[in-house]
C-alpha positions as CSV (number, residue, x, y, z in Angstrom):
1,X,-105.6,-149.0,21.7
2,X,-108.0,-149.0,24.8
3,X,-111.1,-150.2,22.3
4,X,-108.7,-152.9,21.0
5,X,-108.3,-154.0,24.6
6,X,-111.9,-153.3,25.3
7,X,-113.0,-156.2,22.3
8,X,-110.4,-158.9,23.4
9,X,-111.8,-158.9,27.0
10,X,-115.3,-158.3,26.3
11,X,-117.0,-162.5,26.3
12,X,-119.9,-161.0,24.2
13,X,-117.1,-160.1,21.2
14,X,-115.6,-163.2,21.7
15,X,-118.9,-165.4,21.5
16,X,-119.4,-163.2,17.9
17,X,-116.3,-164.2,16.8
18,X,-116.5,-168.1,17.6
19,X,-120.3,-168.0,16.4
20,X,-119.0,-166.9,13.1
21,X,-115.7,-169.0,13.2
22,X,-118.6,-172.1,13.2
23,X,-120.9,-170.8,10.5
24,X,-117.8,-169.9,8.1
25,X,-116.5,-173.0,9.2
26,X,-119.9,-174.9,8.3
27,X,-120.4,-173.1,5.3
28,X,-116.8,-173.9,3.9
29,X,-117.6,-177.8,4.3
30,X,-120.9,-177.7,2.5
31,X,-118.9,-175.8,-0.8
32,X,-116.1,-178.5,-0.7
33,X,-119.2,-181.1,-0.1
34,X,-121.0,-179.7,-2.8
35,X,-117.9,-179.1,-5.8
36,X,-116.2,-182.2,-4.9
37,X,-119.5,-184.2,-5.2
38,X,-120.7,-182.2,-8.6
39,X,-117.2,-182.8,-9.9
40,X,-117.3,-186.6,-9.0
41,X,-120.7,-187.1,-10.7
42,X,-120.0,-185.7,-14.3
C-alpha cells in the first residue's frame, strides 16, 4: 500500500500518466480520422 501512495503523490508519475493520457488520446483520433475517412472514400 505505501508504494501505491508513493506513485499518486509522486508529480513525475503523474506527468507519465497525463503524457501518455495525450499520446493515446492523439493516437485514438488519428485511427477514427483515418477508418472513418477510408470508409467514406470507397
Amino acid at each position: 500500500m505505501n508504494f501505491i501512495t508513493m506513485l499518486k503523490n509522486d508529480p513525475v508519475v503523474m506527468f507519465s500518466i497525463g503524457g501518455l493520457a495525450i499520446v493515446l488520446g492523439i493516437c485514438a483520433f488519428y485511427v477514427y480520422y483515418f477508418i472513418k475517412h477510408i470508409s467514406d472514400d470507397s
